[in-house]
C-alpha positions in Angstrom: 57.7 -53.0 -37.4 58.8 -51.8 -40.9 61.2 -49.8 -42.5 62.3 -48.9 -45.9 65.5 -47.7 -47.0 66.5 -46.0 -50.2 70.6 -44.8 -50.0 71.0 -44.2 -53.8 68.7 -44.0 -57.2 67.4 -47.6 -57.7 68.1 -49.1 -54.4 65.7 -49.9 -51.8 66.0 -52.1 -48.7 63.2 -53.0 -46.7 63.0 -55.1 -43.4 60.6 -56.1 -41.3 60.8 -57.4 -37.3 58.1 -59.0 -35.7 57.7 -60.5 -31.9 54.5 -62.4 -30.7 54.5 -63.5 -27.1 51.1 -65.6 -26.1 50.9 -66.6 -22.0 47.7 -69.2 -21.4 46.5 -70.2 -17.5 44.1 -72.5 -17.2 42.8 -73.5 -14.1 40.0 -76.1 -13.0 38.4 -77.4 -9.7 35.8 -80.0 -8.9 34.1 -79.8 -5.4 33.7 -82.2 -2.9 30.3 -84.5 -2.7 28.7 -84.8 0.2 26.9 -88.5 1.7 24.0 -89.4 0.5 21.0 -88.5 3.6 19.1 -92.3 4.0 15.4 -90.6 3.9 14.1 -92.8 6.6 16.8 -92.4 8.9 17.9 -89.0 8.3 21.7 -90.2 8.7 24.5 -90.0 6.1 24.8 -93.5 4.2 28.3 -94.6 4.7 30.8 -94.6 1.7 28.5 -92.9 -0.3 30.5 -89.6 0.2 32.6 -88.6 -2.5 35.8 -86.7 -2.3 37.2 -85.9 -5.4 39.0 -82.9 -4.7 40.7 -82.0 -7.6 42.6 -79.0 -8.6 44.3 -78.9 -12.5 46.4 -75.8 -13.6 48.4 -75.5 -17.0 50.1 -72.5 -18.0 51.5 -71.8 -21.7 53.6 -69.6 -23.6 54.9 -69.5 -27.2 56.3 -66.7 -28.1 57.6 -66.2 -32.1 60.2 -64.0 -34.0 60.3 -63.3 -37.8 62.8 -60.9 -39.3 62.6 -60.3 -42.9 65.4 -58.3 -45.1 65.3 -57.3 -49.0 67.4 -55.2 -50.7 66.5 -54.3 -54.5 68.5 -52.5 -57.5 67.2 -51.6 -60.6 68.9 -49.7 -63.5 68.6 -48.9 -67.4 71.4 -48.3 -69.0 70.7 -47.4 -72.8 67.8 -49.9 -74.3 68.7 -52.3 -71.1 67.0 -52.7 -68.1 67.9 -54.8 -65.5 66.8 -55.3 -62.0 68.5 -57.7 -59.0 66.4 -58.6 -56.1 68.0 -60.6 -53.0 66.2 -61.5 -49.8 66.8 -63.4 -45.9 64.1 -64.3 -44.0 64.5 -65.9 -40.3 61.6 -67.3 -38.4 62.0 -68.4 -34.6 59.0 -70.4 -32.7 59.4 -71.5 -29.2 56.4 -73.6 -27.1 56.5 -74.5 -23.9 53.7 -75.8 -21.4 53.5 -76.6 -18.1 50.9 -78.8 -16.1 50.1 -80.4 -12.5 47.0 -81.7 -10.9 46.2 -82.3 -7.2 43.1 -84.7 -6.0 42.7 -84.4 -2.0 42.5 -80.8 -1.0 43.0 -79.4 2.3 39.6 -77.5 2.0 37.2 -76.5 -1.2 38.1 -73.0 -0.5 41.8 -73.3 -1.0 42.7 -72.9 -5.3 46.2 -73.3 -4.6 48.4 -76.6 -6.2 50.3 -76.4 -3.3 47.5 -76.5 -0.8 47.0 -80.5 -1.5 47.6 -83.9 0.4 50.6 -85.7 -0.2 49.1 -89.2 0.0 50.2 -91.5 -3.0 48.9 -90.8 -6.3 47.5 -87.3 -5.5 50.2 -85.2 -7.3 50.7 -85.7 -11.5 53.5 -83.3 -13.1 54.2 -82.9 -16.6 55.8 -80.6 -19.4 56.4 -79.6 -22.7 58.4 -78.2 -24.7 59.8 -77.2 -28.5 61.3 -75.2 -30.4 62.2 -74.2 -34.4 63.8 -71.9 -36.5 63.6 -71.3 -40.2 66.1 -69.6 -42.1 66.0 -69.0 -46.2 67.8 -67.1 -48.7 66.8 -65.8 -51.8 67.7 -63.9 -55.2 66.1 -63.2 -58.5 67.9 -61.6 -62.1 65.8 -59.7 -64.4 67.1 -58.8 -67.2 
């Protein structure tokens, strides 16, 4: 958003907002194996079955805020001309991210994190964060 401003002869101000707001899911799954089939029996070859039921999920957001001011004045008085320029600019970022991961399902069908065993060293958590902010201040003669 922009807008300009001019409240007397020479003067201007101009500003400037601006918000950005980003949301990421990412979901995965890998399905279950099933036994290998021993070709002269038929039957299912024991241990060869695989189970890695696995679910990941990670959500992020960063959202961002920039506001920008400027005001300007500019005059000539006889052979002189002069003009005065000032200026603020303020930026703020923010990041934030979110991730868990299951292994043993409860069934292939079932895309929920919650919907997992809760045998050791099926769940893994982790998160992120930061943040910064910029702020600057300017001015410029001319004369």
């Amino acid at each position: 958003m922009t807008a300009t401003l001019t409240p007397f002869k020479g003067m201007v101000v101009e500003g400037q907002l601006s918000y950005k707001d980003r949301n990421q899911t990412i979901s995965t799954f890998r399905n279950e194996m099933n036994p290998l089939i021993n070709f002269l029996t038929g039957n299912p070859i024991t241990g060869s079955e695989v189970t890695p039921n696995s679910y990941e999920e990670t959500w992020r957001k960063t959202n961002s805020y920039t506001a920008q001011l400027y005001a300007s004045y500019e005059k000539d008085i006889n052979k002189h001309y002069f003009k005065l320029l000032v200026g603020t600019s303020y930026e703020d970022n923010n990041f934030r991210e979110v991730y868990a991961k299951r292994r043993n399902m409860l069934s292939n069908g079932m895309g929920n994190i919650n919907a997992g065993s809760s045998a050791d060293g099926d769940v893994f958590n982790s998160g992120y964060s930061t943040a910064d902010a910029f702020q600057s201040f300017f001015s410029r003669l001319i004369l």
